[in-house]
C-alpha positions as CSV (number, residue, x, y, z in Angstrom):
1,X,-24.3,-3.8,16.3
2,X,-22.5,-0.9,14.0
3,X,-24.9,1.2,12.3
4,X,-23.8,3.1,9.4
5,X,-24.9,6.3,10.8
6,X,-22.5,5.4,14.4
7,X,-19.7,7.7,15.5
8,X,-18.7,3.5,16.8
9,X,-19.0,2.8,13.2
10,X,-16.7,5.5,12.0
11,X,-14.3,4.9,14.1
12,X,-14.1,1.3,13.1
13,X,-13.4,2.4,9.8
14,X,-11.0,4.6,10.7
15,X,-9.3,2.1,12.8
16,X,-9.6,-1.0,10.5
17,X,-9.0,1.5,7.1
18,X,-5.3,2.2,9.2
19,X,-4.5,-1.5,10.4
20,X,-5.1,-2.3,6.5
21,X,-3.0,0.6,5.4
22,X,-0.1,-0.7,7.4
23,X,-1.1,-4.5,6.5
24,X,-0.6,-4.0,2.7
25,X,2.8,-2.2,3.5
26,X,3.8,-5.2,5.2
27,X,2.7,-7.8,2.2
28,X,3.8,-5.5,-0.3
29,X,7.1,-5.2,1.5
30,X,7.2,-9.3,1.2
31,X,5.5,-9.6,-2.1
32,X,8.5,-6.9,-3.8
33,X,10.9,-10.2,-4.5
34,X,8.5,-12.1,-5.7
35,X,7.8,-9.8,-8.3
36,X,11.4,-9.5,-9.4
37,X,10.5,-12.0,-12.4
38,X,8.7,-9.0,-14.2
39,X,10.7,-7.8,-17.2
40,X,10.9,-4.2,-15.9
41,X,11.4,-5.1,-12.2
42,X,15.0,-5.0,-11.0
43,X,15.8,-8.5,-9.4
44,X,16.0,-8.1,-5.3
45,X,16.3,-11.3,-2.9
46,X,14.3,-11.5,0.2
47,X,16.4,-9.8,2.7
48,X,17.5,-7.2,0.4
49,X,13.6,-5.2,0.5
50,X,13.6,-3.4,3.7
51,X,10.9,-0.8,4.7
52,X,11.7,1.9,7.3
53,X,9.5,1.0,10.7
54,X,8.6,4.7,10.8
55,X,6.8,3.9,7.3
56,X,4.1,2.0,9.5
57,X,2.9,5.0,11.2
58,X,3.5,7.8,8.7
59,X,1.5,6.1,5.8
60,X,-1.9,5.3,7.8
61,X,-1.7,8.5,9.4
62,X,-1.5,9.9,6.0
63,X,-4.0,8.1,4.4
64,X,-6.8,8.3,7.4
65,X,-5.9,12.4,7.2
66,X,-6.9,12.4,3.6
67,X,-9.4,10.3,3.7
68,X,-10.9,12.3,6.4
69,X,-10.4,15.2,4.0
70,X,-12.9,13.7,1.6
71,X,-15.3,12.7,3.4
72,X,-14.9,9.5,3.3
73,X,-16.4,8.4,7.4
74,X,-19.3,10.7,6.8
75,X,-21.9,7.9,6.8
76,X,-24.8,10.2,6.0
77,X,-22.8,11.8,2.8
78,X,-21.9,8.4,1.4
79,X,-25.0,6.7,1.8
80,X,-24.9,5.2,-1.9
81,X,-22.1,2.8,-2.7
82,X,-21.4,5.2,-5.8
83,X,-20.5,8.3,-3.9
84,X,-18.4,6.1,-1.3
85,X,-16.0,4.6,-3.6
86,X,-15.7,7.6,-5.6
87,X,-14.7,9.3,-2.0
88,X,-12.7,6.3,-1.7
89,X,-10.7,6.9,-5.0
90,X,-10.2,10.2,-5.4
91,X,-9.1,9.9,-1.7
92,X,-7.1,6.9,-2.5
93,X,-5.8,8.6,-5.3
94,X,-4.4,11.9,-3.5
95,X,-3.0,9.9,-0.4
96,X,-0.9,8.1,-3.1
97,X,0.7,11.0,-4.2
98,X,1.1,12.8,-0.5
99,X,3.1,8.9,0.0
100,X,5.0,8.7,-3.1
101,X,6.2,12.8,-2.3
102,X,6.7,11.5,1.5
103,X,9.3,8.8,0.0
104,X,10.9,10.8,-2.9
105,X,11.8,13.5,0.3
106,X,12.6,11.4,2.9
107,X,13.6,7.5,2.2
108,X,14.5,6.9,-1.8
109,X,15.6,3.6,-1.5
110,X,12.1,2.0,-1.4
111,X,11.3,0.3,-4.4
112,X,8.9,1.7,-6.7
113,X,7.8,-1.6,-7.6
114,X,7.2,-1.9,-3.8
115,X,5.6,1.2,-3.6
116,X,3.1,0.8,-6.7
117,X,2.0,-3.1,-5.3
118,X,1.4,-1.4,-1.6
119,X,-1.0,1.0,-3.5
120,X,-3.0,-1.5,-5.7
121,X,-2.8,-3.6,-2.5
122,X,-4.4,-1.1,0.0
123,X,-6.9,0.3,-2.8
124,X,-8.3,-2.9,-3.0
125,X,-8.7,-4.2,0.3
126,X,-10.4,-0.8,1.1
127,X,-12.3,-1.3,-1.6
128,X,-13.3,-4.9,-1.0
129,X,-13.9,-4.4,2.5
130,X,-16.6,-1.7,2.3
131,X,-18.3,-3.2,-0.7
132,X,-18.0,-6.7,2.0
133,X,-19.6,-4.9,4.5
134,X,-22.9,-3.5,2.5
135,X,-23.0,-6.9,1.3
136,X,-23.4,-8.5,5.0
137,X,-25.6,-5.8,5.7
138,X,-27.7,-5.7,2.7
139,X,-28.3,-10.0,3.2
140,X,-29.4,-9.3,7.0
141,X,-31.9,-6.6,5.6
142,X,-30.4,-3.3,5.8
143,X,-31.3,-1.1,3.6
144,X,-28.4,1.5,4.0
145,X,-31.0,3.9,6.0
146,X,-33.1,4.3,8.2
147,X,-36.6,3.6,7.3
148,X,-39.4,5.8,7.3
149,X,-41.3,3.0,8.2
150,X,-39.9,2.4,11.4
151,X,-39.0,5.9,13.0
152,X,-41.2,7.3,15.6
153,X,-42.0,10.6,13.8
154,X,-43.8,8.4,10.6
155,X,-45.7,6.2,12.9
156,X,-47.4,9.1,14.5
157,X,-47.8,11.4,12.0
158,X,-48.3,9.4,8.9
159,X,-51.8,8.1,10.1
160,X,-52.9,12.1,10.7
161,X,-51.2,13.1,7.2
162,X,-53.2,10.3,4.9
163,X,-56.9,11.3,7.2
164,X,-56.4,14.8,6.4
165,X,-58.6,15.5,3.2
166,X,-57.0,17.8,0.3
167,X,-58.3,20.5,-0.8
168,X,-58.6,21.9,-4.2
169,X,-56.6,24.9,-4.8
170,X,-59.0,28.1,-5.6
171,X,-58.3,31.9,-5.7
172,X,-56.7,33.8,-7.7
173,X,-53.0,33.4,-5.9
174,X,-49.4,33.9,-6.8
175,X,-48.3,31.9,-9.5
176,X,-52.3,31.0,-10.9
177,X,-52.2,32.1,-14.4
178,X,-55.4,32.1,-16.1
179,X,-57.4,32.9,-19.2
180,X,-56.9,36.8,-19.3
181,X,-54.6,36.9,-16.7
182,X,-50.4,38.0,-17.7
């Protein structure tokens, strides 16, 4: 099993966050003359798109670095679904632009149009699969931590911590402010 808190578990992300990277490339790279009935779109036929193969291994790679930038595989840091997806956009966000620079320098003949559907395309699978995921695991009974319940260190000292009788505090000790007292 892949616990959130798993190296194994980071690098699945990191492995299956690439292999969708380079998936939504792919469909976007099919879906561009399809979308050539827009009003804005410039009309392409099906073997007129064509995306550079080295595309398919610069785009993941950039992606995963960013990604990595922001935290994104830190388990621990983005324990809430709130701070994960808003690692997840600002990261999705940046690695956009680092793309859309990549292609303005290097290959300008890929559609925009192509470009802009790979990015909605990858934002959302990334999106859906993570949210997926704490879904599966939140209906087999994780709770996106581990319990304090259930580690060692709570089941032996809990029992010693709720015996030991509290005192009240007395004296006249740093920070006990009293009638008379400045």
């Amino acid at each position: 099993m892949l616990r959130r808190f798993s190296v194994n578990f980071a690098l699945f992300s990191i492995v299956l966050d690439a292999a969708l990277v380079a998936g939504c490339l792919r469909l976007a790279e099919i879906l561009r003359p399809r979308l050539s009935t827009l009003s804005f779109a410039q009309p392409l036929a099906a073997g007129e798109v064509e995306v550079p193969q080295s595309l398919y291994l610069v785009f993941p790679v950039t992606w995963i670095a960013v990604l990595l930038l922001f935290n994104l595989y830190d388990g621990r840091r983005n324990l809430r679904v709130v701070n994960e997806l808003s690692s997840l956009t600002l990261g999705g966000l940046l690695a956009a632009i680092a793309c859309a620079g990549l292609l303005y320098l290097s290959f300008r003949d890929v559609s925009r149009l192509l470009f802009a559907a790979f990015v909605l395309l990858t934002f959302t699978s990334l999106v859906a699969w993570r949210i997926g995921w704490r879904a599966v695991q939140r209906w087999r009974g994780w709770r996106g931590g581990p319990s304090p319940r259930s580690s060692r260190w709570s089941r032996r000292r809990a029992p010693r911590l709720l015996s030991t009788p509290t005192k009240p505090a007395t004296g006249s000790g740093a920070g006990m402010r009293g009638p008379g007292r400045s």
